[in-house]
C-alpha positions in Angstrom: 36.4 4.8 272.5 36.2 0.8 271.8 33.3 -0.9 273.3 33.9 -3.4 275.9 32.1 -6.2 273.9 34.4 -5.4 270.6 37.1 -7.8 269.8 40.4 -6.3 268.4 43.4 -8.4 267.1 46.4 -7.8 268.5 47.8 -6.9 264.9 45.5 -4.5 264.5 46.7 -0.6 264.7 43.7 2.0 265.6 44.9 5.5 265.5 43.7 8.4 268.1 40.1 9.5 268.4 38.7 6.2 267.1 35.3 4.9 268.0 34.5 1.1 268.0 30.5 0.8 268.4 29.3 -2.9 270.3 29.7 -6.3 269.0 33.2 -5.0 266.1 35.2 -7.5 265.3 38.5 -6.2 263.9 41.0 -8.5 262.7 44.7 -9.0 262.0 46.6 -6.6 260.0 43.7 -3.9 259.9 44.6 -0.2 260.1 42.1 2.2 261.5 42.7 5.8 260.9 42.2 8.8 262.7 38.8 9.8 263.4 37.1 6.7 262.1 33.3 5.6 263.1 32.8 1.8 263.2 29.4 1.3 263.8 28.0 -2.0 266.3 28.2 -5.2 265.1 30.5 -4.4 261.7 33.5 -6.6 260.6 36.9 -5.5 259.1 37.9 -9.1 258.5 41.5 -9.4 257.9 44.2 -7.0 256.0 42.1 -3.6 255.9 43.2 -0.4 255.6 40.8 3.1 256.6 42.2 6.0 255.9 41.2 9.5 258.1 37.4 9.8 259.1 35.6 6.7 257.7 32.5 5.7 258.7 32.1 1.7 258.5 27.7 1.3 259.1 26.1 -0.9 261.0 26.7 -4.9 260.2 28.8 -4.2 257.6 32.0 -6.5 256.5 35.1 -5.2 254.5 38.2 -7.8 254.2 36.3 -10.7 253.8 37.7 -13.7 251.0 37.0 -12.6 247.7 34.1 -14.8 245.8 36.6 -16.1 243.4 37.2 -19.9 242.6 40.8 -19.0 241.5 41.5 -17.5 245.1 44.4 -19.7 246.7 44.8 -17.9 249.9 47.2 -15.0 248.5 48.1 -11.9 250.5 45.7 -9.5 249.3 43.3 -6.1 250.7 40.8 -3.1 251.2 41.6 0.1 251.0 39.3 2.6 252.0 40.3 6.8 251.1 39.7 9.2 253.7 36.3 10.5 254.4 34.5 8.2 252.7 31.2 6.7 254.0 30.5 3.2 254.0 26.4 2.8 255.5 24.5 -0.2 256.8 25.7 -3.7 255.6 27.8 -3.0 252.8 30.5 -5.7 251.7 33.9 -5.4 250.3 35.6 -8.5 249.4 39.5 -7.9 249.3 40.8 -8.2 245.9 43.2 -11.2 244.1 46.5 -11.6 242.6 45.5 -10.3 240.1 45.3 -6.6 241.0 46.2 -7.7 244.8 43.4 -5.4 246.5 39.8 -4.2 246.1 39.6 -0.1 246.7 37.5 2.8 247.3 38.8 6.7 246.7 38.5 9.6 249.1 34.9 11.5 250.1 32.4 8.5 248.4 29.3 7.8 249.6 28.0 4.0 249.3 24.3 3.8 250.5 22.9 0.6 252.3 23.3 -2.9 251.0 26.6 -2.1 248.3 28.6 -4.7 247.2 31.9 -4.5 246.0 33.3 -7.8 244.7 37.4 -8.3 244.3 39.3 -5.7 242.5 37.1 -3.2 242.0 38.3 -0.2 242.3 36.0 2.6 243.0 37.3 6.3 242.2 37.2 9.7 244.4 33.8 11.3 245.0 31.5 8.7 244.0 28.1 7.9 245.2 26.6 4.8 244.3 23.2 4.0 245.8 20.9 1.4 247.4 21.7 -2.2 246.8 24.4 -1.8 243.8 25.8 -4.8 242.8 29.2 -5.1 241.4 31.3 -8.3 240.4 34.8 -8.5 240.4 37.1 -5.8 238.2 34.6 -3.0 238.1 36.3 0.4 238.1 34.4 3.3 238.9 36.0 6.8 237.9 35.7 10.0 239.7 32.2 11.6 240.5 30.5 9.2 239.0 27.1 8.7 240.4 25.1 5.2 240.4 21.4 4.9 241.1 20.1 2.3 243.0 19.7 -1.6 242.5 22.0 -1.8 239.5 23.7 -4.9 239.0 27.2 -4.0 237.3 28.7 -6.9 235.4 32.4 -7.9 235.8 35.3 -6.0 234.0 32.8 -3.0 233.2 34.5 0.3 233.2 31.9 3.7 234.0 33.5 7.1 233.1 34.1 10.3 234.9 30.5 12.6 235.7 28.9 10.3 234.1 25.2 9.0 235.8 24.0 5.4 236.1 19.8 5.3 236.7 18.0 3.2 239.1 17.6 -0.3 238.2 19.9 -0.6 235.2 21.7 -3.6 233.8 25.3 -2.5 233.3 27.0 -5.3 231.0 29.2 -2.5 229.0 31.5 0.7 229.5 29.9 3.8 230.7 31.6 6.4 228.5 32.7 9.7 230.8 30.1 12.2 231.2 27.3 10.5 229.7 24.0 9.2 231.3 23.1 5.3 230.6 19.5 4.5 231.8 16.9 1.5 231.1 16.9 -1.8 231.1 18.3 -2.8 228.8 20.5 0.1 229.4 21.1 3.0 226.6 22.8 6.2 226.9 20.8 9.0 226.4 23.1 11.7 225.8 25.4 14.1 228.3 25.0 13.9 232.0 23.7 17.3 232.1 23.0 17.8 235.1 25.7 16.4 236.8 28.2 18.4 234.2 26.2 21.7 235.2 26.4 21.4 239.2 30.4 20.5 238.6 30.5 24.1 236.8 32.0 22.9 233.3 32.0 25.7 231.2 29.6 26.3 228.4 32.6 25.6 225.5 33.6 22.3 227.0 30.0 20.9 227.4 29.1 22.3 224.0 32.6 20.3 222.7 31.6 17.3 224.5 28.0 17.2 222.9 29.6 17.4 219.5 32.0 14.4 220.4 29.1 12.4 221.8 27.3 13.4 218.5 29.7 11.9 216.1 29.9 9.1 218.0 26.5 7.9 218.7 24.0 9.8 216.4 25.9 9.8 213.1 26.8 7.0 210.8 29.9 6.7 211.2 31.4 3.9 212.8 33.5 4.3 216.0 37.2 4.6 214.8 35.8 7.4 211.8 34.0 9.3 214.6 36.6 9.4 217.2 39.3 10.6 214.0 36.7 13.1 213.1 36.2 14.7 216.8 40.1 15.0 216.7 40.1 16.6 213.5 37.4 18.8 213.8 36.8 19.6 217.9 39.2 22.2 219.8 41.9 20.4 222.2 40.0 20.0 225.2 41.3 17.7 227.9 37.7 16.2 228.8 37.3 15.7 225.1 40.7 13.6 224.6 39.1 12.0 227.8 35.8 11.2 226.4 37.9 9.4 223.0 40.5 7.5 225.1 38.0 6.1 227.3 36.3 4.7 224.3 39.4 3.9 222.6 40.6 1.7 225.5 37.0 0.0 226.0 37.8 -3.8 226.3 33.7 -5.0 226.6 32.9 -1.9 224.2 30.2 1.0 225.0 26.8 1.2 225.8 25.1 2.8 222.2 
């Protein structure tokens, strides 16, 4: 089902059961998967891939040049997971050399006005809101959730579970399952909710509040709370998660 008005590139494979709304433009190298929805007057610019039942809104554009002054023309894409629901003028810039695409999981949810700048890369079940605004090199785990009009700067990493409020000013890592809300932005303990609705059991959110604990409400520095969790805390895979994520932070935590 491909409107008569919508223009599609020769290079450009659809699969079965597609439907192209008025006014598409599709362009070379794009791959459109099974049981995708692209909405009137939307653009998948060059070198796009949709996985299985994606829904591209209303004037959106994915594969566009990515906003970089280093970009030379290199060979680079989106990728979009299956499912996943892209609303009303969102834009995703395809990546650069140096991670080669910009991509978004299976079964998210971006709301109206998202921008995702070259190589991020955006986890599996994540919902980010309203007018979110990421530069380049943003990564997004799994289930995170982000709040509305939050401007995420470049290279920021935000954990697994964890919950971004509206209007936030994201310049550091997110640590997983942790709730960072303000502006300036502080964390203000355990995603809660979130952790509850996933049905975490009772020990590991009790071992995760102890890990957050030592971390952020003690006085110990970083590296003596982190060696204390391991020493003290029972071997919890979202624990080890919480430390490594914090271990590995190249723009450090929010506090």
């Amino acid at each position: 089902m491909i409107h008569r008005t919508a223009l599609v590139d020769p290079t450009a494979h659809l699969d079965g059961d597609v439907t192209v709304g008025p006014y598409v433009i599709i362009g070379p190298r794009v791959t459109v998967g099974e049981r995708c929805h692209i909405a009137a007057h939307a653009v998948l610019e060059r070198n796009v891939k949709l996985g299985t039942g994606v829904k591209v809104g209303y004037g959106s554009v994915l594969g566009n040049d990515p906003q970089d002054l280093k970009y030379k023309g290199e060979d680079t894409w989106v990728e979009v997971g299956d499912t996943t629901v892209i609303r009303e003028y969102c834009t995703i810039n395809r990546g650069t050399q140096a991670t080669g695409k910009t991509s978004v999981g299976q079964r998210c949810f971006l709301m109206s006005y998202v921008h995702l700048a070259h190589d991020c890369h955006v986890g599996n079940d994540v919902i980010i809101a309203n007018a979110v605004q990421m530069a380049g090199h943003v990564t997004i785990e799994d289930r995170a959730v982000i709040s509305g009009l939050v401007p995420i700067h470049q290279f920021v990493r935000i954990g697994t579970f964890s919950f971004v409020g509206g209007g936030s000013r994201v310049n550091q890592d997110v640590p997983p399952y942790t709730k960072a809300v303000g502006n300036p932005v502080h964390l203000y303990g355990l995603n809660s909710v979130g952790l509850q609705r996933a049905g975490f059991s009772p020990d590991v959110k009790l071992a995760l509040k102890r890990a957050y604990r030592l971390l952020f409400n003690s006085d110990m520095t970083v590296s003596q709370g982190i060696a204390k969790a391991r020493a003290e805390l029972p071997p919890i895979p979202e624990v080890e998660n919480f430390l490594k994520f914090i271990e590995g932070s190249q723009r450090g935590v929010l506090v």
